[in-house]
N, C-alpha and C positions, 0 to 999 in steps of 0.2 A: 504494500500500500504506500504510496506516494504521501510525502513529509505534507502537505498542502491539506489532503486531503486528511491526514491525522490533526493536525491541527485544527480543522473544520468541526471533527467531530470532538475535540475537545471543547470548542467552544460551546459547540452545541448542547456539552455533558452540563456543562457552567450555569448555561444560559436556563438549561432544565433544572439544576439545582437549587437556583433561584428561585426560582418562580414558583416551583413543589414547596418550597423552604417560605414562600410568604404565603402561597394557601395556606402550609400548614400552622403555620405559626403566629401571623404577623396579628389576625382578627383575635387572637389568644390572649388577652391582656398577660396570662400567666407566663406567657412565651416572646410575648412581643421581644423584638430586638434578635431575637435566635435566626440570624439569616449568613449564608455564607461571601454578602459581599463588603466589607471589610477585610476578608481573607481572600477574596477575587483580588482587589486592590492592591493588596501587599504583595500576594504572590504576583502578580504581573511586572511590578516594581523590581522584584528579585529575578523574573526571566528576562524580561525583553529588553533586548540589547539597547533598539533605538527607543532613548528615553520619550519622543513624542509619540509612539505608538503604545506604550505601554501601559497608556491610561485608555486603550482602545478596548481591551480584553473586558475590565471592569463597565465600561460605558454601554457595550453592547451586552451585558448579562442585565445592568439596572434597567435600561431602556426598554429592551425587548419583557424582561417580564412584566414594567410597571403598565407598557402597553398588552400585555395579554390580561394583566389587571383589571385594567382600565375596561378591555371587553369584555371582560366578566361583569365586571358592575355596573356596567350598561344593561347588560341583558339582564339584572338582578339576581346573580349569582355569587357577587361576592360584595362584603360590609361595607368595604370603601373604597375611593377611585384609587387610581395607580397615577393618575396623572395628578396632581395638587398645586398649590401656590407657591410655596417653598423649594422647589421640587429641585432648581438646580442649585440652591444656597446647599441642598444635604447633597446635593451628587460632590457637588465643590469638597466637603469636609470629609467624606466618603473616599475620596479619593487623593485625597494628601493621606492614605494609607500607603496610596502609590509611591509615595516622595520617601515615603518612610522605607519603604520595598526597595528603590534604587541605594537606599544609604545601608543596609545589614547587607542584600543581595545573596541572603540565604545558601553562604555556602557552607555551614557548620549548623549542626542541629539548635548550638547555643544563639545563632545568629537569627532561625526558626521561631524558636521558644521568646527571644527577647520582642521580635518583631510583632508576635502572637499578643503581647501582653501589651507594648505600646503602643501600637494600631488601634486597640477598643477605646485603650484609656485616651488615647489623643480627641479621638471622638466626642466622648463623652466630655471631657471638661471643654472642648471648643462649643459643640449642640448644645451642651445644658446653658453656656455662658449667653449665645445667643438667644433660648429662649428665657432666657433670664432678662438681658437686657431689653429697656423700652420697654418690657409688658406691664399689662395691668394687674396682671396674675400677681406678679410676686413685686416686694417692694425694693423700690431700686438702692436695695442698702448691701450691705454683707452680709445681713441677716436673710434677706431675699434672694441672693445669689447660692447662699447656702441650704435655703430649703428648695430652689431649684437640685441643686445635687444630690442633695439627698433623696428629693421623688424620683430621682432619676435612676437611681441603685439598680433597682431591678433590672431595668434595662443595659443596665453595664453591663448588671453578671449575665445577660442573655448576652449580649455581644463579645464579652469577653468568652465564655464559653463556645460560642458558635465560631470565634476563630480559632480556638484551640481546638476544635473536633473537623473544619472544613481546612485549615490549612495544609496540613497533614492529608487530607483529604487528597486535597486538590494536587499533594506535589507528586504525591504517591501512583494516580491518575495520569498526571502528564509523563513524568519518565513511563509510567507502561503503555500510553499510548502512544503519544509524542515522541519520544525519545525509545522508545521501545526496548525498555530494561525490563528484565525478568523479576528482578529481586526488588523490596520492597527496601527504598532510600528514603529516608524524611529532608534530604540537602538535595540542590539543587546543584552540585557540584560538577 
C-alpha cells in the first residue's frame, strides 16, 4: 500500500475518532472534555516535519467532525451544534497543543508523557482565563478567575485523561499504519 494512501487512512482513523469521541462523550456533562483532539494536536506537532502543515492533521479531524455535528443536530439527532460562536477562539487554543508538539517532538517516551500532561493543562488555564475574562458569570477579580478554575476541574481531568489514553493511541496507530512497524512504540523516533 502506497505511503499517501496510509496516510489517508490514518486521517481518516483520527477524523472517526473524533467524532465517535464527541457522540460519545461531549452531551455527557460527566464526560465532557474526554475527546482525543488535544492529542491530535500534539501528536501532529511531534510528526510533521513542515511546521505549517502540521496544524493540518488537527484542523481537519475538528472541522470534519464538528461539521458531521453540526448535521446531526440539524436533523435533531444530537444536543448541540458543532458549529458555534467561539468556535475558532477554541480551535486557536486547541491547537497551540501543536506549538507544544513541535517543541518535545516526541522522541522519548518522557518527551510523550510530558507533552501528554502540558497540552491539557495549557488549555485549560488559557479556556478557563478567557471565559473568565469580560463575563458576567464570574466576577472580574481573583476570586472570579479562581472559581472559573475550579468549575472547570472536571473538564481538565477529562482532557487530561483523554490525552493520556488517545496519545498513545494515536502514535501506536501511525507507526503501524503509516510507518508500518510491527511492534508496539509509544516514541515517535
Amino acid at each position: 500500500m502506497k505511503k499517501g494512501l496510509r496516510i489517508t487512512l490514518f486521517t481518516l482513523f483520527v477524523v472517526a475518532l473524533a467524532t465517535v469521541s464527541k457522540l460519545l462523550f461531549a452531551a455527557k456533562i460527566e464526560w465532557s472534555g474526554f475527546s482525543p483532539v488535544i492529542a491530535t494536536a500534539l501528536f501532529s506537532g511531534m510528526i510533521v516535519k513542515d511546521k505549517k502543515l502540521s496544524f493540518l492533521l488537527p484542523l481537519i479531524a475538528l472541522f470534519l467532525s464538528d461539521i458531521i455535528i453540526q448535521i446531526l443536530y440539524v436533523n435533531h439527532l444530537f444536543v448541540f451544534a458543532g458549529l458555534y460562536k467561539y468556535q475558532m477562539v477554541n480551535y486557536a487554543l486547541l491547537l497551540s497543543a501543536t506549538l507544544i508538539g513541535w517543541m518535545l517532538q516526541g522522541k522519548s517516551i518522557a518527551a510523550v508523557g510530558l507533552g501528554a500532561i502540558i497540552a491539557p493543562t495549557a488549555f485549560f488555564l488559557a479556556s478557563n482565563f478567557l471565559v473568565w475574562y469580560g463575563s458576567k458569570t464570574y466576577s472580574q477579580d481573583l476570586a472570579g478567575l479562581l472559581k472559573s478554575y475550579e468549575l472547570g476541574l472536571p473538564f481538565y481531568k477529562h482532557a487530561l485523561g483523554a490525552t493520556l489514553v488517545f496519545l498513545p493511541t494515536l502514535i501506536v496507530v501511525y507507526n503501524y499504519v503509516v510507518k508500518q512497524k510491527q511492534s508496539v512504540n509509544l516514541t515517535l523516533a
